[in-house]
MIZAVEX-742100 format. One record per residue (C-alpha): residue number from 1; residue in one letter; y, z, x. Coordinates in nm, 4 decimals. Example, Ala and Ser with C-alpha at 12.3 -4.5 7.8 and 13.67 -1.06 7.14 Angstrom:
<recs>
+-----+---+----------+----------+----------+
:   k : r :        v :        w :        u :
+-----+---+----------+----------+----------+
:   1 : a :  -0.4500 :   0.7800 :   1.2300 :
:   2 : s :  -0.1060 :   0.7140 :   1.3670 :
+-----+---+----------+----------+----------+
</recs>
This chain:
<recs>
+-----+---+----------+----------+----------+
:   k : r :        v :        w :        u :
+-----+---+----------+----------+----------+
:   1 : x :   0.0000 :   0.0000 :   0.0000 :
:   2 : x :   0.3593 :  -0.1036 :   0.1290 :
:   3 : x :   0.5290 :   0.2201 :   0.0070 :
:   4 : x :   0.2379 :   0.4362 :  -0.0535 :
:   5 : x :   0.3577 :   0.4892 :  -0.4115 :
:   6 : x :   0.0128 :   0.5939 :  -0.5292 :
:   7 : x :   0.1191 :   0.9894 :  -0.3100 :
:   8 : x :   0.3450 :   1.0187 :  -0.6186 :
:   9 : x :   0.2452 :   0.8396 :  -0.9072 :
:  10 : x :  -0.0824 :   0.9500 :  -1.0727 :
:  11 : x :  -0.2048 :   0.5923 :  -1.2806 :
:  12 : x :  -0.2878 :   0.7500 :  -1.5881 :
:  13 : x :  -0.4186 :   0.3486 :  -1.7561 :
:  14 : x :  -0.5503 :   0.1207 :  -1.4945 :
:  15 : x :  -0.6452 :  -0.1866 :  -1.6882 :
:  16 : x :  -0.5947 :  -0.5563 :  -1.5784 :
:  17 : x :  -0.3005 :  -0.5689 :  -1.8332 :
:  18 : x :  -0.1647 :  -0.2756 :  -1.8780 :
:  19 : x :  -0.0584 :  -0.0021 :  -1.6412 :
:  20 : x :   0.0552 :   0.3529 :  -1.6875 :
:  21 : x :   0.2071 :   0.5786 :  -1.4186 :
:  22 : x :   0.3634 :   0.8847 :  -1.4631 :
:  23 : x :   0.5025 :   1.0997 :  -1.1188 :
:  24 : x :   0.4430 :   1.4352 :  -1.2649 :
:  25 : x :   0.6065 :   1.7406 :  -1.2188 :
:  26 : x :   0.6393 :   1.9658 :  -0.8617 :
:  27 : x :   0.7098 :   2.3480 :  -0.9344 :
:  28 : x :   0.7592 :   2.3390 :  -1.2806 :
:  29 : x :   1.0185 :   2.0353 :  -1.2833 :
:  30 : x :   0.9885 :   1.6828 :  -1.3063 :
:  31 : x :   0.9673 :   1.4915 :  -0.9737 :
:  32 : x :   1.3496 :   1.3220 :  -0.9558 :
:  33 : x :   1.3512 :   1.3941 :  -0.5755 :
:  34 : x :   1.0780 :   1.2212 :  -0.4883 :
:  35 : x :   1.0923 :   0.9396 :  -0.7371 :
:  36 : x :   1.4520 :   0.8821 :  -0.5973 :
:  37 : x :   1.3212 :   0.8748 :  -0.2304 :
:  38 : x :   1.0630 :   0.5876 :  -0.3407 :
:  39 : x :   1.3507 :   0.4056 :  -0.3996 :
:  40 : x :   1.5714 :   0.3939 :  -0.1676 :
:  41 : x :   1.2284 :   0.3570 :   0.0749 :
:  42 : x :   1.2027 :   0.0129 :  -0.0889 :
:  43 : x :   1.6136 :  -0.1056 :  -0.0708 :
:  44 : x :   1.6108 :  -0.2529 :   0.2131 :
:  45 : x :   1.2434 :  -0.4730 :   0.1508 :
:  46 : x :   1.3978 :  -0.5339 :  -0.1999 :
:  47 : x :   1.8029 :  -0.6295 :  -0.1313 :
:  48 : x :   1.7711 :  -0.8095 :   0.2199 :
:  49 : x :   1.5706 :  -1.1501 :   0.3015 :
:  50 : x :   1.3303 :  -1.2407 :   0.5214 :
:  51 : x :   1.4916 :  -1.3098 :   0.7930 :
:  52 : x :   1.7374 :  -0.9699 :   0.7645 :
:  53 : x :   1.3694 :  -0.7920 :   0.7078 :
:  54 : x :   1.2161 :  -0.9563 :   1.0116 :
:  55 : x :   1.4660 :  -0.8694 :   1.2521 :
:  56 : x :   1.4838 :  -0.4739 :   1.1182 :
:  57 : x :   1.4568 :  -0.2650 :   1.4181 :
:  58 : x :   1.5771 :   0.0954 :   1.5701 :
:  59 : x :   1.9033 :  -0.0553 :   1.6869 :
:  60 : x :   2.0017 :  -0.2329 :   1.3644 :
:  61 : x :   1.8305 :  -0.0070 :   1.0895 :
:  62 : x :   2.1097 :   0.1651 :   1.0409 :
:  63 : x :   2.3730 :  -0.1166 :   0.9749 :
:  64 : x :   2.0971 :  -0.2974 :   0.7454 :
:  65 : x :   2.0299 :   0.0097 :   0.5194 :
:  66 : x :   2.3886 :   0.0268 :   0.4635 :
:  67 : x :   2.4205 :  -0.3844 :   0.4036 :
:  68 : x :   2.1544 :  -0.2718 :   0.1394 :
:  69 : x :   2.3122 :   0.0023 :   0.0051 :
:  70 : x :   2.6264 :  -0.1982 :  -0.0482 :
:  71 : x :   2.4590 :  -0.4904 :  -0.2026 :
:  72 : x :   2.3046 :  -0.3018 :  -0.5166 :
:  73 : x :   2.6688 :  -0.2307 :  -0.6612 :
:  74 : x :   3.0352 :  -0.0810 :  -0.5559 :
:  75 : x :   3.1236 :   0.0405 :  -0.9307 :
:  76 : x :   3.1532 :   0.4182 :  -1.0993 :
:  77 : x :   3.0392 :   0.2441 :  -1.4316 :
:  78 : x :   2.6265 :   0.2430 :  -1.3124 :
:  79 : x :   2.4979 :   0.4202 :  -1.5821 :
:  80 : x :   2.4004 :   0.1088 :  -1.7881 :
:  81 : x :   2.3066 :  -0.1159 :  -1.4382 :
:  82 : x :   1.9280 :  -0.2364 :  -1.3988 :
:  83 : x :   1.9314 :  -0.2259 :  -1.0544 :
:  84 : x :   1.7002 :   0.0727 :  -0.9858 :
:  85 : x :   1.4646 :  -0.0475 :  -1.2335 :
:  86 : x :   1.4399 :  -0.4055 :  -1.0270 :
:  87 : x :   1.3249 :  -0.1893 :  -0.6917 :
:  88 : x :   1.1121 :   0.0319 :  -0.8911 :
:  89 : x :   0.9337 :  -0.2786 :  -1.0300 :
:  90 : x :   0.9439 :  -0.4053 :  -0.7177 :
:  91 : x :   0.7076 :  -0.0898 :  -0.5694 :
:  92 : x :   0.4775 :  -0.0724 :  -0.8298 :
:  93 : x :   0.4279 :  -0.4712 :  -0.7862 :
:  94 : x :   0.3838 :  -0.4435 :  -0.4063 :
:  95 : x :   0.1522 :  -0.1528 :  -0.4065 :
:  96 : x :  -0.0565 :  -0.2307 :  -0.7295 :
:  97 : x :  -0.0546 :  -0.5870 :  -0.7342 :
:  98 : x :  -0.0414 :  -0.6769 :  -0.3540 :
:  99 : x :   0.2139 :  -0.9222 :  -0.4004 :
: 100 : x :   0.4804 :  -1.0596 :  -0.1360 :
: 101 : x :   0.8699 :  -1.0684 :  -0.2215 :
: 102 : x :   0.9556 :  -1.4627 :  -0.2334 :
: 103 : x :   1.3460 :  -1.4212 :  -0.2519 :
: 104 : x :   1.6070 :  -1.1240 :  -0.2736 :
: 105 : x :   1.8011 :  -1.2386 :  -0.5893 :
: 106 : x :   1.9952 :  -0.9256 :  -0.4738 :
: 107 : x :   2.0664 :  -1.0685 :  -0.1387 :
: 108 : x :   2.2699 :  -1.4158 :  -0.2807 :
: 109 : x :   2.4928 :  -1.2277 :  -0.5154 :
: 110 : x :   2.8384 :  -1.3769 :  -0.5417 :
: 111 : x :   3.0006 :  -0.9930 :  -0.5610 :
: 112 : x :   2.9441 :  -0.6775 :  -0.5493 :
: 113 : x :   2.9355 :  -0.6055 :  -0.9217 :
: 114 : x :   2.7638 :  -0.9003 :  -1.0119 :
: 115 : x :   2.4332 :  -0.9027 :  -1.2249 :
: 116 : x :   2.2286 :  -1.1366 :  -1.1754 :
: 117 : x :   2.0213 :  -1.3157 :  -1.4320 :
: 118 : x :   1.6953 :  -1.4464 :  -1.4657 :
: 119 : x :   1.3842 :  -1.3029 :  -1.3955 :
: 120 : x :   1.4014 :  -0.9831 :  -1.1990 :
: 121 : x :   1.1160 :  -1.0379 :  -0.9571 :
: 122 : x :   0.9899 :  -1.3443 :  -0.7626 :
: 123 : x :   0.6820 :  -1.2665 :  -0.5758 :
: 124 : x :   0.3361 :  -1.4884 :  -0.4965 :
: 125 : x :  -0.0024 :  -1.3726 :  -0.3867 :
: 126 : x :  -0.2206 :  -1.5930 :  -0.1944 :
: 127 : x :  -0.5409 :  -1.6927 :  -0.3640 :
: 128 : x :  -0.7632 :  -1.8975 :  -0.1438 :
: 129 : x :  -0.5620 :  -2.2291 :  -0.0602 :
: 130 : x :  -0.2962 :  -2.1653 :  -0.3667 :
: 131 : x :  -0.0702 :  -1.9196 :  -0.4516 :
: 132 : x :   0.0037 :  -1.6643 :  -0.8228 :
: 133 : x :   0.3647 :  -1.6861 :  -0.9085 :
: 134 : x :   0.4819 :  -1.3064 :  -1.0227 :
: 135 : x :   0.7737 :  -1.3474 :  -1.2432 :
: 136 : x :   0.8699 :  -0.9700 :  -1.2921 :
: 137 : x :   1.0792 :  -0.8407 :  -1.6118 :
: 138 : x :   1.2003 :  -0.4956 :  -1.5958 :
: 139 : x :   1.3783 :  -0.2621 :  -1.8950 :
: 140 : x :   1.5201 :   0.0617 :  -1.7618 :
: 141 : x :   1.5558 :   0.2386 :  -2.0494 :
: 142 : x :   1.5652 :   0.5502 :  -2.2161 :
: 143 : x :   1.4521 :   0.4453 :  -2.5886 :
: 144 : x :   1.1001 :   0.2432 :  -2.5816 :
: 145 : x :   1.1769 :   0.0586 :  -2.8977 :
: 146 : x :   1.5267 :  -0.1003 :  -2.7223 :
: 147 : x :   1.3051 :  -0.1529 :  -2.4196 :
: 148 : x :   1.0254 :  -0.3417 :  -2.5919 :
: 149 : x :   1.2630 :  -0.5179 :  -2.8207 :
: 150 : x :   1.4811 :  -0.6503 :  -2.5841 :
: 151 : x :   1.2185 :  -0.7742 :  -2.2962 :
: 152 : x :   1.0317 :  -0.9608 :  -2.6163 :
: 153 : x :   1.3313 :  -1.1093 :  -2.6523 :
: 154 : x :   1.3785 :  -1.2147 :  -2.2967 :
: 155 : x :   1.0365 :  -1.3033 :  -2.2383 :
: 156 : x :   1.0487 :  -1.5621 :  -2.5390 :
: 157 : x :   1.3759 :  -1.7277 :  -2.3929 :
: 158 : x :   1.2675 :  -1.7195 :  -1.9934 :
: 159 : x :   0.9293 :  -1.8629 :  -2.0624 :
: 160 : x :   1.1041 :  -2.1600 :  -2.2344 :
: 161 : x :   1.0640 :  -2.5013 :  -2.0653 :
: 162 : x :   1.4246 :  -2.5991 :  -1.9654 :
: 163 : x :   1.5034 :  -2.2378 :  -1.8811 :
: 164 : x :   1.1582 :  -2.2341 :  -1.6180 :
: 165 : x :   1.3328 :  -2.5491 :  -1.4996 :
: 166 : x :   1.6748 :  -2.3766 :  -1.4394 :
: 167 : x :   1.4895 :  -2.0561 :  -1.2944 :
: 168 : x :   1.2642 :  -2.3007 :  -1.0620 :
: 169 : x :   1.6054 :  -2.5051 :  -0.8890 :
: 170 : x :   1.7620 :  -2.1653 :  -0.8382 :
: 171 : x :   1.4484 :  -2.0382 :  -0.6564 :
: 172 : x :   1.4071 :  -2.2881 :  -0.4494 :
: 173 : x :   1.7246 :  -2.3210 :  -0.3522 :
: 174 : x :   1.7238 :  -1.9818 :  -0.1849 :
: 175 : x :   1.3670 :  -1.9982 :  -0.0373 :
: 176 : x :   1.3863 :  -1.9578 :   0.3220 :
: 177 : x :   1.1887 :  -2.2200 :   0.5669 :
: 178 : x :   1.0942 :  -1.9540 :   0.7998 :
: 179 : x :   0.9321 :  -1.7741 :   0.5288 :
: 180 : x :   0.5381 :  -1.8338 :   0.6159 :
: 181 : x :   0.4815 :  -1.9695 :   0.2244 :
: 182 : x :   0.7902 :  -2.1648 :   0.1618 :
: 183 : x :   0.6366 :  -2.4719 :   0.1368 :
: 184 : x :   0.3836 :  -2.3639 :  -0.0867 :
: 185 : x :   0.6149 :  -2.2479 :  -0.3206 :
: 186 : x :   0.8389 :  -2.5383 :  -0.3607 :
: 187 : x :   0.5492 :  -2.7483 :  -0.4216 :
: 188 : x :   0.4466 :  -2.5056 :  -0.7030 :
: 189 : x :   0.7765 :  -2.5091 :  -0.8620 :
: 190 : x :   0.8753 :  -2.8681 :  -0.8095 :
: 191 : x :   1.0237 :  -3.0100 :  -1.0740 :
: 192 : x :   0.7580 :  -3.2583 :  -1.0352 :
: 193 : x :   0.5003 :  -3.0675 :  -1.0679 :
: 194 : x :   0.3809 :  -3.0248 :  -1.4601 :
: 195 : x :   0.4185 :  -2.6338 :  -1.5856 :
: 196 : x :   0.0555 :  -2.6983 :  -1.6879 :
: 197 : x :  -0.0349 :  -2.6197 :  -1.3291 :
: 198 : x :   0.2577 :  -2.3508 :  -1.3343 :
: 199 : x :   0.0952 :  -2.1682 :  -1.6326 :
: 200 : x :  -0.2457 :  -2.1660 :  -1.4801 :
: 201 : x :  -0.1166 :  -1.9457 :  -1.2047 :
: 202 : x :   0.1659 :  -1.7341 :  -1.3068 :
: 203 : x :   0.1701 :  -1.3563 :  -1.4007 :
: 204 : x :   0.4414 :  -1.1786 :  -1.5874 :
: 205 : x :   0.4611 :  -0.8036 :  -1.4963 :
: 206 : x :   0.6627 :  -0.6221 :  -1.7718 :
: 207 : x :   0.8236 :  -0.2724 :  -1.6621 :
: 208 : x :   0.9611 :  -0.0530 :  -1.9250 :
: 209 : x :   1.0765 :   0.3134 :  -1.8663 :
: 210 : x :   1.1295 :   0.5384 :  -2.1239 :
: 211 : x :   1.2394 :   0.9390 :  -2.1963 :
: 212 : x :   0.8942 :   1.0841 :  -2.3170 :
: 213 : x :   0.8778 :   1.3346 :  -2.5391 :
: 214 : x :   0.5372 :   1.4002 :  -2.4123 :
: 215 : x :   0.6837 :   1.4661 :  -2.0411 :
: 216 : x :   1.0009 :   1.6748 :  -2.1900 :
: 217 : x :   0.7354 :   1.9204 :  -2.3462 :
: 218 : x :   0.5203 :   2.0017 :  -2.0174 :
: 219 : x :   0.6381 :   2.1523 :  -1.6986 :
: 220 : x :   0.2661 :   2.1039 :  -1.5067 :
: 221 : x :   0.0110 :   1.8535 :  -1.4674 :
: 222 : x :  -0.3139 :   1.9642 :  -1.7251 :
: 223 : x :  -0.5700 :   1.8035 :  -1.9203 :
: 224 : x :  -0.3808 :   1.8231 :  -2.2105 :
: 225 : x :  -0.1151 :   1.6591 :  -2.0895 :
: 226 : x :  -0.3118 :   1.3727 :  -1.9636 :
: 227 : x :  -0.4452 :   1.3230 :  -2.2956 :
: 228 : x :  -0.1281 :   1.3092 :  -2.4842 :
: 229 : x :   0.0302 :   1.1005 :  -2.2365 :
: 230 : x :  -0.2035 :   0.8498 :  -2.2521 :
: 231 : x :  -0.1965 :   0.8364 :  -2.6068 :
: 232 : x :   0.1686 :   0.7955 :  -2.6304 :
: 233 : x :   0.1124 :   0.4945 :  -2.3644 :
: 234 : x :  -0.0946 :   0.3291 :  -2.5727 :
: 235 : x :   0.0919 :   0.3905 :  -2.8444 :
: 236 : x :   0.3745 :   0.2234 :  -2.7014 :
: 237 : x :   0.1507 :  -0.1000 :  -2.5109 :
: 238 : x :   0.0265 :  -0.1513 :  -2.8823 :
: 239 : x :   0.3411 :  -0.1878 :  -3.0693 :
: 240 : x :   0.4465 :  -0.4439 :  -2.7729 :
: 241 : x :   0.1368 :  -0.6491 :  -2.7902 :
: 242 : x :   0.2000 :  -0.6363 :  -3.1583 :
: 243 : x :   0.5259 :  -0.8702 :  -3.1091 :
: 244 : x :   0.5091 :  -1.2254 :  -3.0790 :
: 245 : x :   0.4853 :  -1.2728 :  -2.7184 :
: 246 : x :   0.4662 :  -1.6092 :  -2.5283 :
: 247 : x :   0.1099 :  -1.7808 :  -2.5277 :
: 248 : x :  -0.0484 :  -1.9055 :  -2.2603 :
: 249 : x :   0.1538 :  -1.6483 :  -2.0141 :
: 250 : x :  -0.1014 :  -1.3772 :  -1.8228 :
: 251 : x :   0.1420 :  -1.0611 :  -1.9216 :
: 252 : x :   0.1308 :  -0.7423 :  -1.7662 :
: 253 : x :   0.2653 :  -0.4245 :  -1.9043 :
: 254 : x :   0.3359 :  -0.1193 :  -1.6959 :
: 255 : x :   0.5206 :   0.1733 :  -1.8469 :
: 256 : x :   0.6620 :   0.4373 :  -1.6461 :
: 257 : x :   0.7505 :   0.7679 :  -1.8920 :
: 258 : x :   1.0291 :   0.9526 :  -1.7661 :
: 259 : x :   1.2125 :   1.2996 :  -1.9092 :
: 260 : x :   1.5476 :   1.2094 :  -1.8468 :
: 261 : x :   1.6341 :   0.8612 :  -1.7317 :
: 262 : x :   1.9858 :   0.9613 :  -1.7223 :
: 263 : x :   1.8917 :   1.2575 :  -1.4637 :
: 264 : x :   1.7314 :   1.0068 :  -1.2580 :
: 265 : x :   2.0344 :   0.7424 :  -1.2336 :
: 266 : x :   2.2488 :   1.0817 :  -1.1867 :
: 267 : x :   2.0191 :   1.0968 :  -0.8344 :
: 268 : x :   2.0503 :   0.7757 :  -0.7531 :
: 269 : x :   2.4052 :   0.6703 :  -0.7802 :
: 270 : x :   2.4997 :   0.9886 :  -0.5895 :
: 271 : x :   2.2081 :   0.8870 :  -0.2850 :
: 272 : x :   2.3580 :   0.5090 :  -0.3182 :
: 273 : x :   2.6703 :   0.6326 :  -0.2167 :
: 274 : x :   2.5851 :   0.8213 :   0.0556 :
: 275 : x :   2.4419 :   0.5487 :   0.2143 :
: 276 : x :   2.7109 :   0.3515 :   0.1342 :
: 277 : x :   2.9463 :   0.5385 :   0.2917 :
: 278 : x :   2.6904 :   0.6060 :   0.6278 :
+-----+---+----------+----------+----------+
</recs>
């Protein structure tokens, strides 16, 4: 594992389609400290590219966590910004899935401030002679039912044709040649190449984070709590499959319950400016 994720997260649902991780508590309070850590382990992997990655060393580790830091966002007004949820997608992908980052959307933004659309992963994994194309969508939320409608929502209108298209020049475009799959890729996503072929090997994770009810009313790690947990996730991964989602598209649903995603962005935004300001 890339960030060794699994030392905090215990996967309470480990099916091919559907994930469920929880980090627990530590001394009778939920794990914000640690969770936050994860995080900012993954920034610079997640906000630099390739090249910036590949040239990381002692000397320059220090001016490239700070590049990172700087290219998430420079705005008081975070509460409502995705950003954390991207690199916390980007973990769980890494270390469950074994996939490779293909671009840093992060890394090309225009400004500071800017959000940038489209899908909010692009990773491959080798298979054989081919590669899977990971097209991550993320919702870091505190309300489930916004989560799961909004990402239905999104998944209907990114899986369209012309909007693939779109999605595919952009991508490319920012593909590095030094990157050891580059090729690969752009042959995948080609505009000559028929999304018949595209279909066949692309994966959709879906993250969605939530406040659970189930984690506000426990304080420890029991049996108990395991079993109500898991009920509420598949409470929650029924009512999404329950929407009409795109055919044809190998969806993956990981939900992360959390008891106060406020709390957590709290953690965050004051860590982010720390290193901002190293």
């Amino acid at each position: 594992m890339a960030f060794r994720s699994d030392l905090l997260f215990e996967q309470y649902i480990g099916e091919n389609h559907f994930r469920g991780l929880s980090v627990g508590y530590e001394q009778n309070a939920f794990r914000y400290d640690a969770l936050t850590d994860l995080i900012f382990d993954a920034l610079p992997e997640f906000a630099l590219n390739f090249e910036e990655r590949e040239t990381l060393s002692i000397e320059t580790i220090r001016r490239k966590m700070v590049k990172a830091a700087r290219i998430v966002y420079a705005t008081d007004k975070y509460q409502r910004r995705g950003e954390y949820g991207e690199i916390l997608l980007h973990v769980i992908m890494r270390d469950y899935f074994n996939t490779i980052p293909a671009i840093s959307k992060m890394y090309y933004k225009d400004g500071a401030n800017e959000t940038v659309k489209g899908f909010d992963a692009v990773h491959i994994v080798p298979v054989g002679q081919d590669l899977e194309l990971w097209l991550g969508e993320v919702k870091f939320y505190n309300d489930i039912s916004n989560a799961i409608r909004d990402v239905v929502v999104e998944l209907d209108k990114h899986t369209n044709r012309n909007y693939l298209r779109s999605e595919f020049l952009f991508i490319s475009n920012k593909i590095e040649n030094s990157w050891p799959y580059a090729q690969k890729l752009k042959d995948l996503i080609d505009e000559r190449t028929t999304l018949d072929n595209v279909f066949q090997r692309l994966r959709v994770p879906v993250l969605l984070t939530y406040d659970s009810k189930i984690v506000q009313t426990y304080d420890k790690v029991c049996q108990e709590y395991r079993d109500k947990l898991i009920e509420e996730m598949f409470k929650h991964h029924d009512t999404f499959r329950s929407n009409d989602l795109p055919r044809n598209i190998d969806i993956i649903l990981i939900l992360i319950p959390l008891e106060k995603k406020q709390k957590l962005v709290e953690k965050l935004h004051a860590k982010l400016g720390v290193y901002q300001s190293l």
